[in-house]
N, C-alpha and C positions, 0 to 999 in steps of 0.2 A: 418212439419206443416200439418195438415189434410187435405186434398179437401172437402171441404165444398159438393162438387156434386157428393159424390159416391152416391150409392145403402146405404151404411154403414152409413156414415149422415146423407143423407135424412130420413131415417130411427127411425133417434134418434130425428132430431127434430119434426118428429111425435108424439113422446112420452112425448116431450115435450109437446107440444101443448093441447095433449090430458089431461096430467098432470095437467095443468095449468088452463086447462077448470073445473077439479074436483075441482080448490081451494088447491093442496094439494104441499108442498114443496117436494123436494127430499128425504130430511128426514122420512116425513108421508108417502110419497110414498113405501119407505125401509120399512120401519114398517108393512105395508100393506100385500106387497107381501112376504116377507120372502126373499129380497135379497139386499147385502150392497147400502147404500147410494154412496159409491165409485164406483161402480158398476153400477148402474143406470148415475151417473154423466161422466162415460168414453160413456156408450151406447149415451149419449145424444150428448154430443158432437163429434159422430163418431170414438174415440180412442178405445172402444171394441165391438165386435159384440154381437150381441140380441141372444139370444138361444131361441129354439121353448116354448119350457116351459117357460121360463121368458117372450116372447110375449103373451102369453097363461093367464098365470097369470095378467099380467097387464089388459089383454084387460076383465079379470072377476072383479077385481077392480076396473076399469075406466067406464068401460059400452059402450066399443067402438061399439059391437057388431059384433066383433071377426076382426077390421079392422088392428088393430098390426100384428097379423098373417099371414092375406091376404098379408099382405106389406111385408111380407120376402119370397115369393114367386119368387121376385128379384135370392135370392140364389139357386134357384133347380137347374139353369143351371151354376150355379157357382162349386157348391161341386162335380162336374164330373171332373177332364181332359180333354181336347179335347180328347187326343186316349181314353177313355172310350165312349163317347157319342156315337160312332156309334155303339160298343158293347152292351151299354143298350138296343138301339134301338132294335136290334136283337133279343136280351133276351129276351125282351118283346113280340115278335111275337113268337117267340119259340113255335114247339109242341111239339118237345122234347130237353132236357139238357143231357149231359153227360158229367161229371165233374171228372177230377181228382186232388187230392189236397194233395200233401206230409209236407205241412209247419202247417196249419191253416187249419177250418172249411170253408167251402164252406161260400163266403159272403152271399146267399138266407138263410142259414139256419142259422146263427149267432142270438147270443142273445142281446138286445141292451147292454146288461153289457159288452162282449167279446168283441165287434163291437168298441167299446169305447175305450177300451185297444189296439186293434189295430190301431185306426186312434188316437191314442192321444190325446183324450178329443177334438177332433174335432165336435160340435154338429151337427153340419149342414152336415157334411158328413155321421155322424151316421146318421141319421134320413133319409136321402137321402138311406142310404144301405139298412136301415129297409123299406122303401116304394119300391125299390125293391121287396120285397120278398112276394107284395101283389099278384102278377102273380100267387100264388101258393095256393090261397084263392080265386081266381076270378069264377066268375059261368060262363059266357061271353064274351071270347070263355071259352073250359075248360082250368083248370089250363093244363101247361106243364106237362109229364111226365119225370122225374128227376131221373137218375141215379148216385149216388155219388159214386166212390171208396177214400177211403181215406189210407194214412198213419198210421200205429196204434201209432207210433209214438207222431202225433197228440194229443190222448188222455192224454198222460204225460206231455205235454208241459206246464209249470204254465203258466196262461193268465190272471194276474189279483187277482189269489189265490183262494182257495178254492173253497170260495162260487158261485166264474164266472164262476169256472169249472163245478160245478158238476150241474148249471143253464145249461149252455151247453151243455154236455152230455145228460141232462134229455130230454134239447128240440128235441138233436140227437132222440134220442128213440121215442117222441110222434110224429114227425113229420113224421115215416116210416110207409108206407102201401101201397096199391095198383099203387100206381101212386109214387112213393117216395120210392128208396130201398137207403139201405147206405151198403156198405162192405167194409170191413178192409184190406189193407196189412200189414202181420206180419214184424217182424222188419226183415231187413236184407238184402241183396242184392234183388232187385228188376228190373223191366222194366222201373220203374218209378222215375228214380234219374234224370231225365234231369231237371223238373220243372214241376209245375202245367200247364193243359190246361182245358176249356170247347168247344164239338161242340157242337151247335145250330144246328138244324135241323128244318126247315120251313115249313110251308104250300106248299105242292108242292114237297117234297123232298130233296131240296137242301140245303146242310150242309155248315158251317161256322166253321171258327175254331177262338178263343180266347187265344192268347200263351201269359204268363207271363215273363218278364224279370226283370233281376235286376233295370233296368230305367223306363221303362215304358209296358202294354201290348200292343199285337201286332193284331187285326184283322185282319182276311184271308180267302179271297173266293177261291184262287188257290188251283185249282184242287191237284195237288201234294201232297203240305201242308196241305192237308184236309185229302185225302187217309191216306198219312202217319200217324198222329193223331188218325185218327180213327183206325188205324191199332197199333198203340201203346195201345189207349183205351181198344181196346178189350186183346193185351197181358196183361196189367197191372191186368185187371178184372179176368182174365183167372187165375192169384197167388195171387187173394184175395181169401178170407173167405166164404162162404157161408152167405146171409142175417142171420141165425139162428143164428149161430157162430159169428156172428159181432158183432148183439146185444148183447149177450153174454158177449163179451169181453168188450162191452161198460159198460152195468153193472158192473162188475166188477170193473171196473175202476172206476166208481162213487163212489162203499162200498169201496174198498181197497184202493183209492189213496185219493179221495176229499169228503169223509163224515167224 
């Protein structure tokens, strides 16, 4: 049975209300927005969740004046995990990122299509990953400065097919420049088979480390496990590719694998 008092019901019978106020059945309302009557009828009564685009759409054919939207504001502090939230925090303040990532594309750099494929048609965590990565468009402070090394690995991995790939790839390439390097480790035995990390490095100097695990990630201020990281960082980067050569192999991988 539903609890009538989530976040998720409350929610829906917003959309009722607002629905009701236009005059329009569930049916007309489907017709409207472009999304099934079944669908709108689970949103109402708490049984599925509102995705940003379907609050979006509604609240242009209601005339809430974008109150749908405002109202899943509920979920920002939902599509984190606890052990994330004090890592975003972090990232956030960042004046520099240094990333290594053997599986997957760095989440700041993802495309909402990839981003999708990875959390599973999760909308609200998509969209959560993508406001993330407004840190890197910000004028105030400036964006972080962003060092990725990746896996070349990576580039072959299908994520989605095709067209998610070579969307990926292409955003790899535009998004590199002064403040933003990406470089590759070739396939092969590496420094970098234990797992992905990020450190954060803060106003003031002091670095934080980000470790991935098979359960969950692991934030850390300890001294130790910060040295050490950054001491792997630099090996890992030391048997990547030169930026030129990266890009490089990335093109490549766009004609040759996913055009």
């Amino acid at each position: 049975m539903v609890n009538l008092y989530t976040p998720q019901a409350i929610w829906g019978r917003e959309l009722r209300h607002y629905r009701k106020a236009a005059g329009l059945t569930q049916g007309q309302l489907a017709e409207k927005v472009h999304f099934s009557e079944s669908l709108i009828s689970g949103v109402e009564t708490g049984q599925l969740p509102a995705s940003p685009e379907f609050a979006e759409t509604c609240d242009e054919v209601l005339g809430t004046g974008g109150a749908l939207q405002r109202l899943l504001d509920w979920r920002k502090g939902k599509v984190f995990p606890a052990w994330f939230g004090k890592w975003r925090d972090k990232e956030q303040a960042a004046i520099t990122l240094r990333t290594y990532q053997p599986l997957v594309f760095p989440g700041l750099l993802q495309t909402k299509a990839y981003a999708r494929v990875l959390l599973r048609g999760n909308e609200a965590a998509v969209e959560a990953r993508l406001d993330r990565q407004s840190i890197l468009v910000r004028e105030d402070p400036p964006p972080p400065i962003l060092r990725c090394v990746i896996d070349e690995a990576v580039l072959y991995r299908p994520m989605g097919g095709a067209e998610v790939m070579c969307e990926q790839l292409n955003r790899l390439l535009a998004a590199i420049g002064p403040r933003l390097s990406v470089q590759l480790v070739p396939h092969g035995m590496n420094s970098g088979l234990m797992g992905g990390f990020v450190i954060a490095t803060l106003d003031g100097g002091k670095d934080l480390l980000y470790a991935e695990t098979a359960v969950r990630g692991i934030t850390s201020s300890d001294e130790e496990d910060v040295a050490m990281a950054v001491e792997r960082f630099e090996a890992i980067r030391s048997e990547a590719l030169p930026i030129n050569m990266s890009i490089d192999l990335i093109q490549k991988a766009v004609e040759e694998k996913w055009t």
